[in-house]
N, C-alpha and C positions, 0 to 999 in steps of 0.2 A: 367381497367380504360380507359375510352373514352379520345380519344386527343380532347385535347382543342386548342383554338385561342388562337394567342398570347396574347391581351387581355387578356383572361382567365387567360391566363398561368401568366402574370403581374400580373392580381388583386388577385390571389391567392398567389405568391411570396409574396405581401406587406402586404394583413392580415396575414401571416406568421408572417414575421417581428413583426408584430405591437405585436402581439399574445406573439415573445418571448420577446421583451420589458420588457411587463407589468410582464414575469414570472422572468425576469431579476431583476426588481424593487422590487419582493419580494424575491429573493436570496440575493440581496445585505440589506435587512432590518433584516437578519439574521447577519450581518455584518463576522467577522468571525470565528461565532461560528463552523459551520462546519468542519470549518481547521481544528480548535481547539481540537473539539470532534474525529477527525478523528488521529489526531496526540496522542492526549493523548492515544486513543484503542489503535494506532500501541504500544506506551510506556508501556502501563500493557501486551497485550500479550509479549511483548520482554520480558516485567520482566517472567512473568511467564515460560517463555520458559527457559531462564536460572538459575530459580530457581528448574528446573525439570532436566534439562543438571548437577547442580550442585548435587544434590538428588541420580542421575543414577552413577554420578562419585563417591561420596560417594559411595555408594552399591557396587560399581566395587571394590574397594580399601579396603574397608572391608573384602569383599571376596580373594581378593588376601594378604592380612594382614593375615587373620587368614590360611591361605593355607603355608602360608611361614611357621607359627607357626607351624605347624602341620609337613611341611618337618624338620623347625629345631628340632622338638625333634624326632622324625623318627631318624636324622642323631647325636644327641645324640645318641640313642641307638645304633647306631651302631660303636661309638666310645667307649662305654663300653664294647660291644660286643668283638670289635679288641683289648681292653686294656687286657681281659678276656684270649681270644686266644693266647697275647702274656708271659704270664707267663706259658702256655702249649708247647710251640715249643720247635722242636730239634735244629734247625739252624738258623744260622745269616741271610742267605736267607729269613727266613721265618717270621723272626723275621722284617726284612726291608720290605717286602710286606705290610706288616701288617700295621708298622709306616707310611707306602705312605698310604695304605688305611687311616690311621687316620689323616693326614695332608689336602689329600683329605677332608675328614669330615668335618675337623676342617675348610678349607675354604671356602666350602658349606655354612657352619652356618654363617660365616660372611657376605658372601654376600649377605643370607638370612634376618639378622638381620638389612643388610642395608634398604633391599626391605622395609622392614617392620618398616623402621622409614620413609622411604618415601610416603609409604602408609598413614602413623599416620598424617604426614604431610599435606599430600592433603587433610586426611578428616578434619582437624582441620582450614585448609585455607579457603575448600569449605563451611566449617559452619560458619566461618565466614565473605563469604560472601554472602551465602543465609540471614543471619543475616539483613547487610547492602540493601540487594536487598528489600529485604522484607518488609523494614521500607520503601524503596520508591515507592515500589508498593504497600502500604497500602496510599502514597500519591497519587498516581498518581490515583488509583482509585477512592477516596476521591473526587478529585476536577473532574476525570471523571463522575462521580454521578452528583456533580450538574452542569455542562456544561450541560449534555443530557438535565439533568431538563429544563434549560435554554431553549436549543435547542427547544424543546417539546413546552413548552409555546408557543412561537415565531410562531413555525410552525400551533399550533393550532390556534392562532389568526389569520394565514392566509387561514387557510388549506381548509376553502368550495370555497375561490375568487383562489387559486389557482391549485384544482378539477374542477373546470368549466374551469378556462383557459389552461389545458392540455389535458381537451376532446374535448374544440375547437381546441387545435390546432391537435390532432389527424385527426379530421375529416378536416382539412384543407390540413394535409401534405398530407391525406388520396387519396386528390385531385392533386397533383404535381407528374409531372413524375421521375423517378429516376433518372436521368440526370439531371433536373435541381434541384432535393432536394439536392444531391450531390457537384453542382455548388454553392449553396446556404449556404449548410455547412462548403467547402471549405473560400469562401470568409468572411463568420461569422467568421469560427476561424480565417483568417487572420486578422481582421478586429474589433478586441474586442465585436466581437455578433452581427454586421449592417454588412447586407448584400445589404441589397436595400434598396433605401433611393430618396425621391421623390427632384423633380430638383427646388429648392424654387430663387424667383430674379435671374433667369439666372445663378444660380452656383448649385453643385453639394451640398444635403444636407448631406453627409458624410465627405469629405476633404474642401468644400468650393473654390473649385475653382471654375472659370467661364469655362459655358458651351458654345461651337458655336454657336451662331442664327441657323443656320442651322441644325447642332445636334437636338434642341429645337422641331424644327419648325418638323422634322423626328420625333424625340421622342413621340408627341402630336398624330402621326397617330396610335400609340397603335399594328404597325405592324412587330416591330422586337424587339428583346432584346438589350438595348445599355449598354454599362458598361462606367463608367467613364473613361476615358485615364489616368486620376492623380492617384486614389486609388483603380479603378478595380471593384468600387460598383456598383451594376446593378440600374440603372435609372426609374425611374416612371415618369409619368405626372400628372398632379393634376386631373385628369379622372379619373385615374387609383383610387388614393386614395380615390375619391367618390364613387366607384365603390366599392372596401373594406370592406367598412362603409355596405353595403347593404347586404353583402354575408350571405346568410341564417348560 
């Protein structure tokens, strides 16, 4: 990109401007649906994510439920096994190994049986709240259906005026150097979207203050960048803005 005059550089800044106005005035005629739609999608994927988190936790607790089931009868058997062996011994010795072994068992199974009412637990919790999720992400989807709807209309009732004002302003940024696109986007986000903003009755037409005569009288030669002193918006002259008006 070839450097431009300041001029240039001015009357490109303010078709800018004017450019995201008018794209400004058809986001705000969307009012806020956007939010809207954007908020409701984040709400069904959340639902769906933790009716998937609930789903996987299920399956986990299944699996470790019927695993417990499988150790506690394993450890029956081998409580019969040891009741079996103790009517076969010679000695009290062997006869008392045996009873620890089946006390062992016998504790195994209980703390087994606990697992497995705790497992029974979570699936029964988690089903009943995939239950509850589900009913609200069959709402949340619902009214996200007709929001987009909404959305959709709106946008298409705007959507050839504003295709044409986002390829002029392409072809306009296209023309600003990065330094000042940057200066530009800076003081727009500060600025609620007015970056530059032309000097109307001696004041500033962003904050309203009054400007110097002498600022003014500098401003009009088209040969530096002024920014307001009160709210930091870059200054045009009424040149500048006829100048705008003309830009291929």
């Amino acid at each position: 990109m070839k450097e431009h005059s300041v001029e240039k550089r001015l009357t490109y800044l303010y078709a800018l401007q004017q450019l995201d106005i008018q794209l400004q005035e058809i986001e705000e005629l969307k009012g806020d649906l956007p939010s809207v739609v954007k908020e409701l999608e984040t709400q069904v994927a959340e639902s769906k994510a933790k009716v998937k988190d609930l789903n996987d936790l299920i399956k986990r607790s299944k699996v470790e439920r019927d695993d417990a089931d499988v150790q506690i009868i394993a450890q029956t058997e081998r409580i019969q096994k040891y009741k079996s062996q103790q009517l076969q011994v010679k000695s009290n010795k062997q006869y008392d190994a045996l009873s620890k072994e089946i006390d062992s068992s016998t504790a195994n199974i209980a703390k087994l049986e606990k697992d497995m009412e705790s497992c029974e637990t979570r699936i029964q919790t988690s089903k009943t709240d995939i239950e509850t999720i589900t009913a609200k992400l069959e709402e949340y989807s619902a009214e996200l259906g007709e929001k987009q709807k909404e959305l959709r209309e709106v946008t298409k009732e705007h959507e050839k005026e504003e295709t044409k004002l986002r390829r002029e302003r392409e072809k306009i940024a296209a023309q600003i150097s990065k330094a000042d696109l940057e200066r530009y986007d800076r003081i727009s986000l500060a600025k609620g979207g007015t970056a530059v903003v032309a000097v109307k009755r001696g004041a500033c037409g962003g904050c309203f203050n009054r400007i110097p005569p002498q600022k003014i009288l500098e401003l009009r030669q088209n040969s530096n960048l002024f920014a307001c002193e009160h709210c930091g918006r870059i200054l045009v002259s009424d040149e500048i803005v006829e100048l705008s008006v003309s830009l291929p």
